[in-house]
VOBA-1610 file (N, C-alpha, C; in pm, whole numbers, padded with zeros to 5 digits, always signed):
BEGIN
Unk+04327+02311-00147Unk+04233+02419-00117Unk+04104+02400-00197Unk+03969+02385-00135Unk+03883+02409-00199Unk+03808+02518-00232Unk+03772+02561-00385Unk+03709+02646-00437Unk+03563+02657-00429Unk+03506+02749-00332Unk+03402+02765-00300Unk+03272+02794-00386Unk+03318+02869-00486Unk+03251+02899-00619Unk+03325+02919-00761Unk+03213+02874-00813Unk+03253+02860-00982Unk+03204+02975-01052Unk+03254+03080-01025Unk+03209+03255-01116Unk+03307+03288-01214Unk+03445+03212-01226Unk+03519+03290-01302Unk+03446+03246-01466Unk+03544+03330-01568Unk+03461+03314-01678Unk+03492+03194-01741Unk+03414+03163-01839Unk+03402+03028-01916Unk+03513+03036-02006Unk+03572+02912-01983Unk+03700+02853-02058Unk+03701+02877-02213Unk+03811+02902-02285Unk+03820+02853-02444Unk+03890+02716-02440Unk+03926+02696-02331Unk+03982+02513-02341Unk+03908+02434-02417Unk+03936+02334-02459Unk+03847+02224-02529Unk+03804+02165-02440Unk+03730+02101-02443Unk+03669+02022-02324Unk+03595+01911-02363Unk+03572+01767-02278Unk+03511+01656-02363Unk+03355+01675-02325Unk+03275+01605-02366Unk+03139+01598-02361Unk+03103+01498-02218Unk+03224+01445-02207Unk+03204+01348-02065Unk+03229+01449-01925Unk+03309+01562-01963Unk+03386+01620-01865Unk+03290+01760-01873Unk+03163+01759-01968Unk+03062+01855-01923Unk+02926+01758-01852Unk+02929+01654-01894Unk+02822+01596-01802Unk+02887+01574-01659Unk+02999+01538-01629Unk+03023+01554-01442Unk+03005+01699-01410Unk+03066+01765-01489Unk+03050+01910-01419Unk+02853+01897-01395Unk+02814+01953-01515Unk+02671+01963-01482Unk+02613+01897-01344Unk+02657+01766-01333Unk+02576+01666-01237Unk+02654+01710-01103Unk+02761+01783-01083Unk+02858+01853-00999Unk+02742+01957-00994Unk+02714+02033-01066Unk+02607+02190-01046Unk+02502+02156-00963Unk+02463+02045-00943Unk+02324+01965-00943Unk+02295+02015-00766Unk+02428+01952-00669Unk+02397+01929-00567Unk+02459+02044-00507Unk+02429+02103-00324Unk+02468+02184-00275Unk+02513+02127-00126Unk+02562+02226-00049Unk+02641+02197+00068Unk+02542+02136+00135Unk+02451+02140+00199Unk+02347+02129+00230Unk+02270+01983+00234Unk+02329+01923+00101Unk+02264+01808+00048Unk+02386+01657+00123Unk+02324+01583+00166Unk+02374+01475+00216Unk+02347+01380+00077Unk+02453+01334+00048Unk+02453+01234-00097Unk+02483+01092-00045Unk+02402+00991-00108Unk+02463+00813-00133Unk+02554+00845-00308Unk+02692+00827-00294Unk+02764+00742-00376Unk+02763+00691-00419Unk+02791+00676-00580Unk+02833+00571-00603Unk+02956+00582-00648Unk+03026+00497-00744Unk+03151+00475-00781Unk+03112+00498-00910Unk+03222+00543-00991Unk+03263+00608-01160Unk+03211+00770-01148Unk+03117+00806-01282Unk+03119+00886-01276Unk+03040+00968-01164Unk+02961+00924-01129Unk+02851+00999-00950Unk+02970+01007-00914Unk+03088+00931-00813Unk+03177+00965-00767Unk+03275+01066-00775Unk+03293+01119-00936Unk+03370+01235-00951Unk+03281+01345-00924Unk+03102+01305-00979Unk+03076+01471-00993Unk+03046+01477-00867Unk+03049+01433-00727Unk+02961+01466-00570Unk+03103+01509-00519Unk+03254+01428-00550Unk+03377+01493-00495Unk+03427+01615-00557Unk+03335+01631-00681Unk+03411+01742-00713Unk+03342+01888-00683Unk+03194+01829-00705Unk+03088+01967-00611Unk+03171+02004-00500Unk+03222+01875-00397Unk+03277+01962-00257Unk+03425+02042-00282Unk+03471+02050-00386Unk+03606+02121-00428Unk+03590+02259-00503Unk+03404+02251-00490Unk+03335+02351-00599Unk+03253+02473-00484Unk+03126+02423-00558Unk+03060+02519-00487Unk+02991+02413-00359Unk+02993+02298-00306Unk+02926+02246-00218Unk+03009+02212-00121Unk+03134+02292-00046Unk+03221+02247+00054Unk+03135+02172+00198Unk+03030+02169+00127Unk+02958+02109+00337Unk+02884+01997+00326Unk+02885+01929+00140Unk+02843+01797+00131Unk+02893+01711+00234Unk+02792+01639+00254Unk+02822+01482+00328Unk+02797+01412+00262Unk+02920+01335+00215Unk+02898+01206+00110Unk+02885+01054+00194Unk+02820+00986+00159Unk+02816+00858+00184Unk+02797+00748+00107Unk+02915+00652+00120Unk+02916+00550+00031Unk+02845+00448+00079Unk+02836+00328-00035Unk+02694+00216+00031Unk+02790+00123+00160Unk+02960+00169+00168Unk+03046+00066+00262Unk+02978+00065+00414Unk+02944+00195+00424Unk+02918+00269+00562Unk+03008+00383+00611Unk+03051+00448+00518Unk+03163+00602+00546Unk+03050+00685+00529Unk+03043+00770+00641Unk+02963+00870+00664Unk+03069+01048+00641Unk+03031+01104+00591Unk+03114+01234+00562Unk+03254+01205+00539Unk+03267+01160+00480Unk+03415+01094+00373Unk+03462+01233+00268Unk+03613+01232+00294Unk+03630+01414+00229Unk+03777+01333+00140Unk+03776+01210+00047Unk+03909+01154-00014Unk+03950+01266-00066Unk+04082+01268-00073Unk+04202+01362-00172Unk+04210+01320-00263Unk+04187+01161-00329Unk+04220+01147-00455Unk+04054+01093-00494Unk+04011+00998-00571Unk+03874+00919-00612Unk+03889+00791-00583Unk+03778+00721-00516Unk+03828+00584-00442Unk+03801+00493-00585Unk+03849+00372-00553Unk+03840+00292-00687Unk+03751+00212-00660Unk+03651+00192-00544Unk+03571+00135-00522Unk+03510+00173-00360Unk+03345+00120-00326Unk+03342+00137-00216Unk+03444+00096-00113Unk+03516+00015-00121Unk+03581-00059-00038Unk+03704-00023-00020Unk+03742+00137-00119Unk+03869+00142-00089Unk+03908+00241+00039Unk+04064+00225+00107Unk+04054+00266+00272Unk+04062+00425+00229Unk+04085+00473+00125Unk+04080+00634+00160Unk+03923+00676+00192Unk+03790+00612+00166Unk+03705+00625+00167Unk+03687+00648+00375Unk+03711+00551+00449Unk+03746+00512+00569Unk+03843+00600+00666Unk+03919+00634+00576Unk+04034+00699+00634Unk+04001+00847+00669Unk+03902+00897+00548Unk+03896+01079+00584Unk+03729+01034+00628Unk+03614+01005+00652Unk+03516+00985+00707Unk+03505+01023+00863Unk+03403+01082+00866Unk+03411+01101+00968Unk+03357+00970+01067Unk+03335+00912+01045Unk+03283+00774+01105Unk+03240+00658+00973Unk+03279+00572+01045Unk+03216+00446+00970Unk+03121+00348+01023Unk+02972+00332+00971Unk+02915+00201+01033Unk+02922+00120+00972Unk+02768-00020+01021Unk+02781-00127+00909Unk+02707-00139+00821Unk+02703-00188+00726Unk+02612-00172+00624Unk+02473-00222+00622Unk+02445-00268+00748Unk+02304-00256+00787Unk+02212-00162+00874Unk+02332-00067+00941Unk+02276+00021+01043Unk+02291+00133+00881Unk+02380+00145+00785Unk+02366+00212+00677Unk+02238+00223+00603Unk+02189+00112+00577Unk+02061+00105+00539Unk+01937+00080+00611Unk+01986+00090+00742Unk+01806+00047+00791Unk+01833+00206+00900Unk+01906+00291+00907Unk+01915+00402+00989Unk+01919+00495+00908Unk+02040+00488+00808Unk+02046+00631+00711Unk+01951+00636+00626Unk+01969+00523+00534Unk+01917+00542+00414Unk+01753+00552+00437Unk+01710+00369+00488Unk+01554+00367+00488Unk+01490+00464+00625Unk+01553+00530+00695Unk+01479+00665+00785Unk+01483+00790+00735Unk+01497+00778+00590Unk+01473+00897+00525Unk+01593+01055+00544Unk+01718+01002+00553Unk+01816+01100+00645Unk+01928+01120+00512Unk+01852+01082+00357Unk+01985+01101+00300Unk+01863+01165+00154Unk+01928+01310+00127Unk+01813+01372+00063Unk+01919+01370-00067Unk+01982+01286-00149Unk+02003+01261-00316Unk+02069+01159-00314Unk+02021+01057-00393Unk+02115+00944-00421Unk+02123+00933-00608Unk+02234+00930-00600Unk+02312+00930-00747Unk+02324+00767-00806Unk+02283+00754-00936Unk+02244+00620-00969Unk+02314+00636-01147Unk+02311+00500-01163Unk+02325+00484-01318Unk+02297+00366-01347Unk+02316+00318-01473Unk+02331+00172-01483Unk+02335+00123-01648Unk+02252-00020-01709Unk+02322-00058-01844Unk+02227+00055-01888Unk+02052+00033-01887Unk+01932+00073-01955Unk+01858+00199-01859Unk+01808+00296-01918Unk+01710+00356-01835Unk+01596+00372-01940Unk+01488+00386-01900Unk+01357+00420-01999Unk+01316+00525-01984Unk+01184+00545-02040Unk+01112+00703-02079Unk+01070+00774-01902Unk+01039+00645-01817Unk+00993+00679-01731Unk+01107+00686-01543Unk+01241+00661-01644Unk+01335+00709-01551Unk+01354+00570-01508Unk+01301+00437-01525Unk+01319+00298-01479Unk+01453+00291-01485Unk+01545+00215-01440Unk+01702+00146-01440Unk+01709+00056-01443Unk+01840-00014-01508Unk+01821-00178-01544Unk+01970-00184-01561Unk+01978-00275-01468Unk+02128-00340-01450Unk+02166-00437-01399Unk+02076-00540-01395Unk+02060-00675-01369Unk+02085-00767-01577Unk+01964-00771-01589Unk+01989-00862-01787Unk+01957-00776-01899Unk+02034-00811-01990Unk+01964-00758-02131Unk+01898-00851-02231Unk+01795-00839-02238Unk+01731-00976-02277Unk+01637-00992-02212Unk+01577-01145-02234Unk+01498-01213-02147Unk+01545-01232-02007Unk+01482-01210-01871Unk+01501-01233-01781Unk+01590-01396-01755Unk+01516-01490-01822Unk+01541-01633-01776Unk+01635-01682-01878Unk+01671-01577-02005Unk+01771-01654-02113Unk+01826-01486-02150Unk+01885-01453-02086Unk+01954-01324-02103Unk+02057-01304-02251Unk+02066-01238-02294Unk+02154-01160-02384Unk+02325-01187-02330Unk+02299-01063-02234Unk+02394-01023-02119Unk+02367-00956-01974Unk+02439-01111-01883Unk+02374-01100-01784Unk+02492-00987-01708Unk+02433-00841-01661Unk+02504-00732-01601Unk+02537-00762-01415Unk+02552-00694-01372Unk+02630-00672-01222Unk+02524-00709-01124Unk+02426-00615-01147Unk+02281-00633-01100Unk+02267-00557-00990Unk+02215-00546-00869Unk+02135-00439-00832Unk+02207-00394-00727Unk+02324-00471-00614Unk+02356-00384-00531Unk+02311-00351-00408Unk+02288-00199-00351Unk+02225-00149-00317Unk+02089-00031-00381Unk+02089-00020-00493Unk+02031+00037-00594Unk+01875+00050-00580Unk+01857-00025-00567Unk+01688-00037-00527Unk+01674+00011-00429Unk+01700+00044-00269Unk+01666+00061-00185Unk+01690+00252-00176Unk+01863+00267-00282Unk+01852+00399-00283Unk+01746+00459-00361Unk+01681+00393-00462Unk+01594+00439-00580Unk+01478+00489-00496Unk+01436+00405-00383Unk+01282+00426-00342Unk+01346+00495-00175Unk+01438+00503-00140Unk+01449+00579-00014Unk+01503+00746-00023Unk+01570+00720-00073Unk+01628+00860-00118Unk+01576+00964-00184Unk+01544+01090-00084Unk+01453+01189-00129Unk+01357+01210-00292Unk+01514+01219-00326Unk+01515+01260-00466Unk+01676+01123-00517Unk+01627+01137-00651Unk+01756+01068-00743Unk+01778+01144-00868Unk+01910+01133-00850Unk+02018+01192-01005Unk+02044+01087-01073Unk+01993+01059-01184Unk+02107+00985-01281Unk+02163+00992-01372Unk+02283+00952-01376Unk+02384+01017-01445Unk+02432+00872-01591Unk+02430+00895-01691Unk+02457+00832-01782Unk+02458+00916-01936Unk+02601+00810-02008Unk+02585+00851-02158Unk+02483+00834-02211Unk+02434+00895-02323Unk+02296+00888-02388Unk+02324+00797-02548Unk+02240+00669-02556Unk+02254+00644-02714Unk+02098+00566-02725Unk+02084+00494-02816Unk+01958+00420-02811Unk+02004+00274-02775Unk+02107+00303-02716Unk+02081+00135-02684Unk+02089+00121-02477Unk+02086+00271-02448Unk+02113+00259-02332Unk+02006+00373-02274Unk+01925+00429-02367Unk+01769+00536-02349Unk+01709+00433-02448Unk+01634+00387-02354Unk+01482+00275-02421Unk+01410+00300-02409Unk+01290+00305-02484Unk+01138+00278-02430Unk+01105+00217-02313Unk+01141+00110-02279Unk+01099+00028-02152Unk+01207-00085-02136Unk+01290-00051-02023Unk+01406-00157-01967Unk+01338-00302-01984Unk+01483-00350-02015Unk+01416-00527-02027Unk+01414-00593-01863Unk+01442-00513-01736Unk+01433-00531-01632Unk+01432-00416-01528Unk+01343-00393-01429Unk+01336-00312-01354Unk+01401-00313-01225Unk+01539-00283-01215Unk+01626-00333-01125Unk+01560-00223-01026Unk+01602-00099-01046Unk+01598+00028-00951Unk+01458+00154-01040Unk+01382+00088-00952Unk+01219+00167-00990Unk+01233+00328-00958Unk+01233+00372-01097Unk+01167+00510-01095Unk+01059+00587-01099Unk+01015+00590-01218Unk+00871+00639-01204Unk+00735+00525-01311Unk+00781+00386-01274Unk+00730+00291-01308Unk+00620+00306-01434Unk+00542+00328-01468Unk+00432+00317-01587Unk+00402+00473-01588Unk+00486+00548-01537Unk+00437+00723-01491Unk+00329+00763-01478Unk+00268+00908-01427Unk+00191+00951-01364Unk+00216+00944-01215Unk+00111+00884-01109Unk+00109+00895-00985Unk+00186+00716-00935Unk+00242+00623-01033Unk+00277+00457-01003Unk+00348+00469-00860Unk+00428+00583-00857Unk+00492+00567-00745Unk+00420+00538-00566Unk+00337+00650-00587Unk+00273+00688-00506Unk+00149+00550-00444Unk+00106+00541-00585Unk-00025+00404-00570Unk+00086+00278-00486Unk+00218+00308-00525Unk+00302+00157-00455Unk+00316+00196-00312Unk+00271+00341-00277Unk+00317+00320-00122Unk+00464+00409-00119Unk+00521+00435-00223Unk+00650+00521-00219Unk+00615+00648-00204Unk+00679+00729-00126Unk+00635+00876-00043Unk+00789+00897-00094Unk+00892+00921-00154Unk+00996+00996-00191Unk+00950+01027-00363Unk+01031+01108-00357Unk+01009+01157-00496Unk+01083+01081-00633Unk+01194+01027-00616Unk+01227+00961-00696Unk+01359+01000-00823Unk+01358+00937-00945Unk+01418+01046-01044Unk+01338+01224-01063Unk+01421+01296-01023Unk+01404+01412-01018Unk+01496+01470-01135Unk+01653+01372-01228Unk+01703+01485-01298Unk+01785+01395-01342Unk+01775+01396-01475Unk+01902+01312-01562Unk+01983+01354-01616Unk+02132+01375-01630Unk+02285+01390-01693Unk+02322+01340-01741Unk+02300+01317-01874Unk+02346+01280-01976Unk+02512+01374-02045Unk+02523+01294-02165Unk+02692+01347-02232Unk+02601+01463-02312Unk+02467+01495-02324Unk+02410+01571-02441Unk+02320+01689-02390Unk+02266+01610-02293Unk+02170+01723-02238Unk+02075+01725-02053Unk+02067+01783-02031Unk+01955+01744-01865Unk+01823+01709-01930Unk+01789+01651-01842Unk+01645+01602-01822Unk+01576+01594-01698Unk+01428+01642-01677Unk+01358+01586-01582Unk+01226+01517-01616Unk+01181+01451-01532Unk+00988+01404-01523Unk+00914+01505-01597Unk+00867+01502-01643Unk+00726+01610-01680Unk+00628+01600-01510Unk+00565+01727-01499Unk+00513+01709-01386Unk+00388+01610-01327Unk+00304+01600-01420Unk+00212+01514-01431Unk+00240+01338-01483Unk+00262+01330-01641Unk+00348+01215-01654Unk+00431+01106-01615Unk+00530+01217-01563Unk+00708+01152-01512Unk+00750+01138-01684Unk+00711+01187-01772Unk+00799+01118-01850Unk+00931+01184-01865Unk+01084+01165-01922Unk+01142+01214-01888Unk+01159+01312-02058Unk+01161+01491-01998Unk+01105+01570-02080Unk+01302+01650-02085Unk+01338+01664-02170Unk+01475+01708-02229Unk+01446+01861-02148Unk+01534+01944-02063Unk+01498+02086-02017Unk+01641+02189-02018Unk+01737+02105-02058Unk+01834+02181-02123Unk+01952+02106-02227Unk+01987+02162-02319Unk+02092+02131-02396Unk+02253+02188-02372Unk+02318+02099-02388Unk+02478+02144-02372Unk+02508+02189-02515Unk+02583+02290-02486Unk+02681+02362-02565Unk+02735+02282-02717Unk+02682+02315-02828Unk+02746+02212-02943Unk+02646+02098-02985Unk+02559+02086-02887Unk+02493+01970-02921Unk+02345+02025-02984Unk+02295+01955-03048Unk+02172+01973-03124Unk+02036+01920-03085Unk+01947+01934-03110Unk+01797+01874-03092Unk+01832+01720-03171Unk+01888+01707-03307Unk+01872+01611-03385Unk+01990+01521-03322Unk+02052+01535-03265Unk+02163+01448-03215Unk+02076+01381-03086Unk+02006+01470-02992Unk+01940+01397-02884Unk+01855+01307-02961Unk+01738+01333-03058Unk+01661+01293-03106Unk+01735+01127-03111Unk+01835+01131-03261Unk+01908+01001-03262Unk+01952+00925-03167Unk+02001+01003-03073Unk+02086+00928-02921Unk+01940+00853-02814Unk+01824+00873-02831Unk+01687+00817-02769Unk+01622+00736-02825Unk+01592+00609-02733Unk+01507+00516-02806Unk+01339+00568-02870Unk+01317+00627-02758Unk+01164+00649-02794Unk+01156+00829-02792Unk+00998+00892-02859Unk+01017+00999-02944Unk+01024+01095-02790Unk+01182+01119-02771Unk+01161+01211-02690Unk+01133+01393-02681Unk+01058+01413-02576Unk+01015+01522-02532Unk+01110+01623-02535Unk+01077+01777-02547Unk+01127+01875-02526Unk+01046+01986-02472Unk+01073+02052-02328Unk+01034+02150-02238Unk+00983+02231-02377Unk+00868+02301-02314Unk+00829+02448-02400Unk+00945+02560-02395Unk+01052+02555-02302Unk+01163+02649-02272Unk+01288+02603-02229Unk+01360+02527-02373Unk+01435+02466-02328Unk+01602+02507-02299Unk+01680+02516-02201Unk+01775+02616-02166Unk+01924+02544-02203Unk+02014+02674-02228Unk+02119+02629-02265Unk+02234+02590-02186Unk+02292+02459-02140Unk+02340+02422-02020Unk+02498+02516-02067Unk+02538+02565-01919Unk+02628+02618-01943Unk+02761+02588-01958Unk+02830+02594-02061Unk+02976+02571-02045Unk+03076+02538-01924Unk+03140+02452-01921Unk+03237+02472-01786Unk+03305+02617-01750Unk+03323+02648-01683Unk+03403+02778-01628Unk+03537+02730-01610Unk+03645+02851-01615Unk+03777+02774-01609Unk+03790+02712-01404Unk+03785+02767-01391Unk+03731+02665-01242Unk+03710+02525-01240Unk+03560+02518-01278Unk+03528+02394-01275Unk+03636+02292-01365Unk+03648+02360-01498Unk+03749+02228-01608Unk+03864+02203-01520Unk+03950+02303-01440Unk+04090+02302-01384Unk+04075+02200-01228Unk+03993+02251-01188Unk+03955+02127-01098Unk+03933+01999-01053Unk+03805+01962-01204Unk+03802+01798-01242Unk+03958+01743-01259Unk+03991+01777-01371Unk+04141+01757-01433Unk+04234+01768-01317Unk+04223+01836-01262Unk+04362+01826-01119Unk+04329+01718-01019Unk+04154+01671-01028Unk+04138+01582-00928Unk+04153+01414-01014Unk+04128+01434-01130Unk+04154+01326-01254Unk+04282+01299-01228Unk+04422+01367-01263Unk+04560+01362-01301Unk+04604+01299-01134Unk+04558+01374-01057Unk+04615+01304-00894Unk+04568+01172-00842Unk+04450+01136-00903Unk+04404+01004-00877Unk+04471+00902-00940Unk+04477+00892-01041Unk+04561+00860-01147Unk+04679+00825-01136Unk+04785+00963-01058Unk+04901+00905-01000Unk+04925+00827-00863Unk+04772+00843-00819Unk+04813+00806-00626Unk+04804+00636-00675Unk+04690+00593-00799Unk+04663+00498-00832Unk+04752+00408-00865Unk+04891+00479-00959Unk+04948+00401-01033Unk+04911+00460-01145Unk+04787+00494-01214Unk+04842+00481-01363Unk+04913+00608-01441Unk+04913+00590-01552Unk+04992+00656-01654Unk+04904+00745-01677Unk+04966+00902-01637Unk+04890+01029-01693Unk+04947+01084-01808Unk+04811+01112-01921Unk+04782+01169-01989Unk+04707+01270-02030Unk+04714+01299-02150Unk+04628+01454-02136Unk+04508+01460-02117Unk+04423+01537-02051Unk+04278+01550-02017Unk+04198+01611-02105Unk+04247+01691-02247Unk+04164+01782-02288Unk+04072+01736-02346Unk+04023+01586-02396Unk+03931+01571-02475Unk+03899+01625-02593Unk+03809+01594-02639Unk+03745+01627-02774Unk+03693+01762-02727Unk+03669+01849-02861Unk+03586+01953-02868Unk+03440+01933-02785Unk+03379+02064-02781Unk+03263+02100-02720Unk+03181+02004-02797Unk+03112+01930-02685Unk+02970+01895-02766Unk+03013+01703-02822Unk+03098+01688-02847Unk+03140+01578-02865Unk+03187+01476-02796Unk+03163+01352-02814Unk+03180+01258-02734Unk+03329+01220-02697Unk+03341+01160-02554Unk+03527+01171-02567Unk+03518+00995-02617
//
């Protein structure tokens, strides 16, 4: 049964700091909103919005599953529960040259190794391009959701080695050198619109793009974001206090966590995480 809304009151459960950033990035989207997928955490918080308050999401993964409703969390695009509850499947070129690049999919959910001040993503090298550090996964479909997709969420832990000043590669372009970059390239979508972090939200500044801190989670501090950012980040003139999970939302993730888990094979254990505010 899905729970249509999240009103009951806020939990005394413990709860981890990972399991308030899906919720949050879960708050983000509504029925309304047609989502691109991805796999890890985007994947829990867009399946778990539709168990929440967004029962009329249409999710779509980069395979070609169009309104896909899984019972458990797929372990990859490619897995058949994705296929199986969809309401149709195409190919992954009528996916991207019909859905995605005709403008028909209004949030695509992103992450990756690096992001910068200006919402850039980097998940191709760390390092020099031509003598890499560590060479990562790389781009995917990522780029095409970055610049087609209305708006973008991204969702990532926060430390300084993964909030930089400026990615050592620009896999999936956000708001490039900020201000108007987007726009001068010919890009007419809006872009990073909202970041979810383990610590706090973020959006663009309106003018800038830079990405300006606009609420804090529960437990966490100004001086902890401060440390967790490469470069001197911003804080809204009014910055709001993200709200606690509700017992709803915590009982939900966790029931959709523990069943995946077993449909998967693995070994369930306890979900409660660390205290408020802390990293799991």
């Amino acid at each position: 049964m899905f729970l249509k809304k999240a009103e009951s009151k806020v939990v005394e459960t413990e709860y981890s700091a990972s399991e308030m950033m899906t919720i949050a990035a879960a708050r983000a989207v509504s029925s309304q909103d047609v989502c691109f997928v991805g796999i890890g955490a985007r994947s829990v918080a867009c399946n778990l919005a539709r168990r929440l308050q967004a029962p009329g999401i249409t999710l779509i993964y980069e395979s070609g599953t169009i309104g896909t409703e899984p019972d458990v969390l797929p372990l990859s695009i490619g897995d058949p529960e994705l296929c199986e509850t969809a309401l149709t499947t195409v190919s992954v070129p009528e996916m991207f040259q019909y859905w995605l690049q005709g403008g028909r999919i209004s949030v695509g959910f992103l992450g990756g190794a690096q992001v910068d001040r200006y919402a850039n993503i980097n998940s191709t090298v760390i390092g020099d391009y031509q003598h890499p550090r560590v060479r990562l996964p790389g781009a995917g479909g990522a780029p095409e959701i970055a610049t087609s997709c209305r708006q973008i969420y991204i969702i990532m832990r926060q430390s300084r080695r993964t909030f930089i000043p400026k990615v050592d590669f620009i896999t999936s372009f956000g708001h490039g050198e900020g201000g108007d970059h987007r726009r001068r390239l010919g890009i007419t979508t809006e872009g990073p619109t909202l970041v979810v972090t383990d610590l706090c939200l973020m959006r663009p500044d309106p003018l800038t793009k830079e990405l300006t801190v606009v609420s804090v989670h529960q437990g966490v501090t100004r001086e902890q974001i401060v440390e967790a950012t490469g470069w001197p980040i911003l804080f809204a003139a009014d910055v709001a206090a993200t709200p606690p999970p509700t017992d709803i939302e915590l009982a939900t993730l966790r029931d959709l966590e523990q069943r995946t888990k077993i449909a998967h094979g693995q070994q369930v254990v306890g979900t409660g995480g660390s205290r408020h505010g802390e990293s799991s």
